[in-house]
N, C-alpha and C positions, 0 to 999 in steps of 0.2 A: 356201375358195378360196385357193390360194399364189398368191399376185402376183409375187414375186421369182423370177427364171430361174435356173436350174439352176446351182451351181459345178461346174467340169469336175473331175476327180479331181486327188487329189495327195495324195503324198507327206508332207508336211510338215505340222507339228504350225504349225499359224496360231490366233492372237489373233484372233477376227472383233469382237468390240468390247472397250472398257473401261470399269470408272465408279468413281469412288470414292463412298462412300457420304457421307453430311452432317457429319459430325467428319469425316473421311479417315483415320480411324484404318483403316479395311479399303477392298481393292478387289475388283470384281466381274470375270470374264473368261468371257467365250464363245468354248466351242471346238464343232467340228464334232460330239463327244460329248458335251456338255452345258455345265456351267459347273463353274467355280474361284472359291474366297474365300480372298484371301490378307490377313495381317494387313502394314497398310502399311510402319510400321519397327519393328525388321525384316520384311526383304519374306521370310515366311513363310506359307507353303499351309495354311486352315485347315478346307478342304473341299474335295473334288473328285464331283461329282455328277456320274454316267454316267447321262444319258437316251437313250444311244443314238442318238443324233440333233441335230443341229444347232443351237446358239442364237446369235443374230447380237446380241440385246439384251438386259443383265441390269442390272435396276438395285434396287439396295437401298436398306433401311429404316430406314435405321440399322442397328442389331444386332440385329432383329429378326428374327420367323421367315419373314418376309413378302421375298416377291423378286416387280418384275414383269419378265414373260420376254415374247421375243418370238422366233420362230424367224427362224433363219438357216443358213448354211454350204451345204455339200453338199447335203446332203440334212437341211432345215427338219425340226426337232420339232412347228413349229407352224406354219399360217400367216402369212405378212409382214404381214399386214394384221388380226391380231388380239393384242391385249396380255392374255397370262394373269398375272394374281394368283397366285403359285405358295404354296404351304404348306410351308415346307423341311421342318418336322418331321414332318409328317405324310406329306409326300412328296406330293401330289397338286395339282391345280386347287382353287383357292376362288371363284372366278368368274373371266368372260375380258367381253372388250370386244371386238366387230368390228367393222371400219370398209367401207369399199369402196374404196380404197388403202391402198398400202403404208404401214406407220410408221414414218416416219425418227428420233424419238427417245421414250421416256418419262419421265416425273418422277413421283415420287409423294413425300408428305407421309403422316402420321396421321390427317391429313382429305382428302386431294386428290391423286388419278390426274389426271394431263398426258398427254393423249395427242397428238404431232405428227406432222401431213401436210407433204407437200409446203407446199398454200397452206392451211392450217387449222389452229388448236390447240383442243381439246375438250377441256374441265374437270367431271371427277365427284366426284361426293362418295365416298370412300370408306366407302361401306356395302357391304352386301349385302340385296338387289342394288343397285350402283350407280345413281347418278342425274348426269344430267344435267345440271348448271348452266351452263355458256356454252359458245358455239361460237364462234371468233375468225377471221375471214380473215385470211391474212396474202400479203406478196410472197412468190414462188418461194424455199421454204426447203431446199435439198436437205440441208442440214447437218444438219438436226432441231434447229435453236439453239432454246432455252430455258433458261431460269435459274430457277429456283422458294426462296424463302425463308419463312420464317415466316406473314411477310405480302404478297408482292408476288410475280408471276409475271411475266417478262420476257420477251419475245418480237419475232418482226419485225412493224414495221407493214405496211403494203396498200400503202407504193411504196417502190422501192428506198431503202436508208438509212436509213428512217426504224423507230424502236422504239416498242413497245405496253409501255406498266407499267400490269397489272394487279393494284388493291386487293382484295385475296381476303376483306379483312373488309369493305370496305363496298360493291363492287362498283365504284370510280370506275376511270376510264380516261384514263390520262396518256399524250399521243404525244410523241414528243422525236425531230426531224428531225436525228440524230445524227452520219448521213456521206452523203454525195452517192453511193455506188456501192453494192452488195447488202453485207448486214452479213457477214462472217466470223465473227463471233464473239463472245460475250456470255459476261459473270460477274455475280454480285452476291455482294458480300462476306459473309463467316461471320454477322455480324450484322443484314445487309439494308438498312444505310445508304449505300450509294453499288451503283451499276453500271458497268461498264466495258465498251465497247464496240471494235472494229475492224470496218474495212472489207475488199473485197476488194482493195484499193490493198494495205494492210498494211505506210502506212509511220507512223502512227498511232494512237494508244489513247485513247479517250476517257472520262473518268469524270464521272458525276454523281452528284449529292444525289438520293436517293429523295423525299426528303420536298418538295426545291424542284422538283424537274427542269433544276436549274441545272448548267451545267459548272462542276466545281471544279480539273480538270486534262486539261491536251492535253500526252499523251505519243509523243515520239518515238522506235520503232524504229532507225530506219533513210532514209536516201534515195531506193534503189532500192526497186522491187515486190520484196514479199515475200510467201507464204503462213501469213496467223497459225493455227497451230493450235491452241493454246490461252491464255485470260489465266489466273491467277488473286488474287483480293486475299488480305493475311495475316487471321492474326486479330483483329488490333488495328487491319485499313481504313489502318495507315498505310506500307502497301509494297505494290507490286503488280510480279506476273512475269508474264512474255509469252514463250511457245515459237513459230518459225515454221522453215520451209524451209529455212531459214540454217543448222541444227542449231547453233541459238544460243537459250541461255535468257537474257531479262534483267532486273534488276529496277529500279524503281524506285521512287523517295520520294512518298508522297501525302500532303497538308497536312491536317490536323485539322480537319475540319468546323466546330468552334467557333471557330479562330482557322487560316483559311485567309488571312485578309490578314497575317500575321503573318509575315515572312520571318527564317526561324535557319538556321545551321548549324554544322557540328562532329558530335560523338557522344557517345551519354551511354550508359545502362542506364536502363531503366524495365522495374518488376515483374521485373526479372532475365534481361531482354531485350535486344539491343544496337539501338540507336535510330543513326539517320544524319539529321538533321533539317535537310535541306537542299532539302526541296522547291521552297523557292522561292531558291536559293541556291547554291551551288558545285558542282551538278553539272549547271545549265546550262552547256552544251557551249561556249556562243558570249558565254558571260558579258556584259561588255557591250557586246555587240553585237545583244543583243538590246532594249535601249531604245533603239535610231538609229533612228526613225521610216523607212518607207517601204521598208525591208530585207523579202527573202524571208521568207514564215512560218515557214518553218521555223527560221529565227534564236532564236524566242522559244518557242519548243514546247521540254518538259522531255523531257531524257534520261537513260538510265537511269547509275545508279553503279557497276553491278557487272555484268557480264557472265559468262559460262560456255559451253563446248561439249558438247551431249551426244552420244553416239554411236547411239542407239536410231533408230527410224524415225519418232519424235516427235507423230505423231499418235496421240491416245490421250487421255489427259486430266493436270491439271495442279494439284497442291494444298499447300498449308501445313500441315505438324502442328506446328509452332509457329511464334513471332515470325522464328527465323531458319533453319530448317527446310523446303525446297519440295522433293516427291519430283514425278519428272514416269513416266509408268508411258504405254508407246509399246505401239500396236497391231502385229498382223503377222504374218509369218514370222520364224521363228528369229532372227536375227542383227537384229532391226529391234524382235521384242516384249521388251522393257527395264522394268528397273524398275531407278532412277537415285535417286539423294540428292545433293543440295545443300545446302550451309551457309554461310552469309555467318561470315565472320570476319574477325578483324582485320589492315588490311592491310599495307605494308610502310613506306607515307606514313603518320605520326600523322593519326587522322583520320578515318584513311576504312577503307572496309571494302571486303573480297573475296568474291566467290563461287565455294568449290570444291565440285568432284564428290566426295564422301567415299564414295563407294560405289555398285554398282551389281551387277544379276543379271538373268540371262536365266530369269526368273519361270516359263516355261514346264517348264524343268526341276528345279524346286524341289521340293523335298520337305518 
């Protein structure tokens, strides 16, 4: 049964999604004829799969053979409402899943297909044939937000704002009433120790401890409404970047889990990385004005150090291939689907660091 409505014809070569896969060493692209796997940096084409037909969802395995597809575009390869297990080398179906709505996102692990509705997420074991372990309600999710790590699956809870972290090894279930309006937007860092959240406000970011469900940081964007498109954390949990509406990428300082009451700043090199360790420290905006009791919240909420503009049409997805490394890879039509590089470097104040664009390509015509 196709659940999703027909695209009218056109002309033009469109990005219908993105994903980068779990290192972000590669990314996945659905086009109206099938999919792309490009290698991240360089942003190089390292497949081009003609099915002839439409895929709106591709998400990968790692570097494995395994993709799950979901159809889209003009004219769907598949139904919207069924997640196939694809077999790249072999070329064929390995099993599929159907639902009775449309799928607005998937995740998959070595152990575990994530399949998201609108208000549900459905978790199988990765066999054949699959199995069912949990069904989850959630608030109205049209985004398909979920996070998937090692050990923890992150999703919306059952009322506006509020998150579900689910334990995939012991089955426990943590809710954390994170923001007062519908979520925008959810990460969990490379190593699964903290999450980070946005609302539809999106002026905002919020991070917690997996392990406590405590907030360890409230980051600020911006003042005005904004639409966050994507977060994401580094690989070392101690930076996180935020893309919205703004076609503004920003990043910011996140405090060390073991010693988040510890206030530093300045910059150093750790493991051969440049470090800004000012989380709790100089690049508060409002410096001190954010310990005079009874001032607007926003006085004391962290901002970010480094800013950047991208040009791309910025929704799409958003990742770190190192400590100071964020490619952001935008969905679309032509002049919107981008694949962008960023690098923090050093900046012109001792001290402190920049974030430039070092590079960029219109991925669809890559070769």
């Amino acid at each position: 049964m196709n659940v999703r409505p027909q695209i009218a014809e056109s002309g033009r070569s469109k990005a219908l999604s993105v994903s980068l896969n779990q290192d972000n060493s590669c990314f996945a692209v659905g086009v109206d004829s099938g999919f792309y796997i490009y290698h991240s940096d360089p942003c190089t084409k390292q497949e081009a799969k003609n099915l002839e037909a439409g895929i709106g969802i591709v998400e990968m395995l790692g570097r494995s053979n395994f993709l799950a597809l979901v159809g889209g575009g003009r004219a769907p390869k598949f139904p919207q409402n069924k997640v196939v297990i694809w077999n790249d080398v072999k070329a064929i179906t390995a099993f599929s899943l159907e639902f009775r709505s449309e799928i607005k996102a998937v995740r998959i692990s070595r152990s575990r297909i994530i399949a998201v509705l609108l208000n549900s997420v459905h978790i199988y074991a990765f066999s054949q044939p699959p199995e069912k372990l949990h069904v989850f309600e959630t608030y109205d999710n049209p985004l398909g937000l979920c996070a998937l790590s090692a050990k923890t699956l992150a999703f919306p809870g059952r009322k506006a704002g509020y998150l579900q972290l689910f334990d995939l090894s012991t089955g426990n279930v943590t809710i954390i009433p994170a923001h007062t309006t519908p979520l925008a937007a959810i990460s969990i860092s490379p190593n699964g120790d903290l999450i980070a959240t946005a609302s539809e406000r999106g002026t905002l970011i919020r991070v917690y401890s997996v392990a406590t469900s405590s907030m360890i940081a409230e980051l600020r964007r911006g003042l005005d409404h904004a639409t966050i498109f994507s977060i994401a954390i580094s690989p070392s949990s101690r930076k996180l970047a935020v893309t919205s509406d703004k076609s503004t990428i920003h990043v910011f300082d996140l405090p060390a889990l073991s010693q988040s009451s510890i206030h530093a700043s300045g910059t150093g090199v750790e493991n051969g990385t440049k470090t800004h360790n000012s989380a709790y420290g100089d690049n508060k905006k409002w410096g001190f004005l954010s310990k005079i009791p009874l001032l607007p919240k926003y006085f004391s909420s962290e901002w970010s150090f480094a800013h950047a503009t991208f040009e791309g049409g910025g929704r799409g997805c958003l990742g770190w291939t190192d400590e100071d490394t964020v490619i952001l890879i935008s969905s679309g039509e032509d002049q919107q689907a981008k694949w962008e590089k960023f690098v923090l470097v050093d900046g012109e104040v001792p001290g402190t660091l920049e974030l430039q664009r070092e590079g960029w390509r219109r991925y669809l015509d890559a070769e």
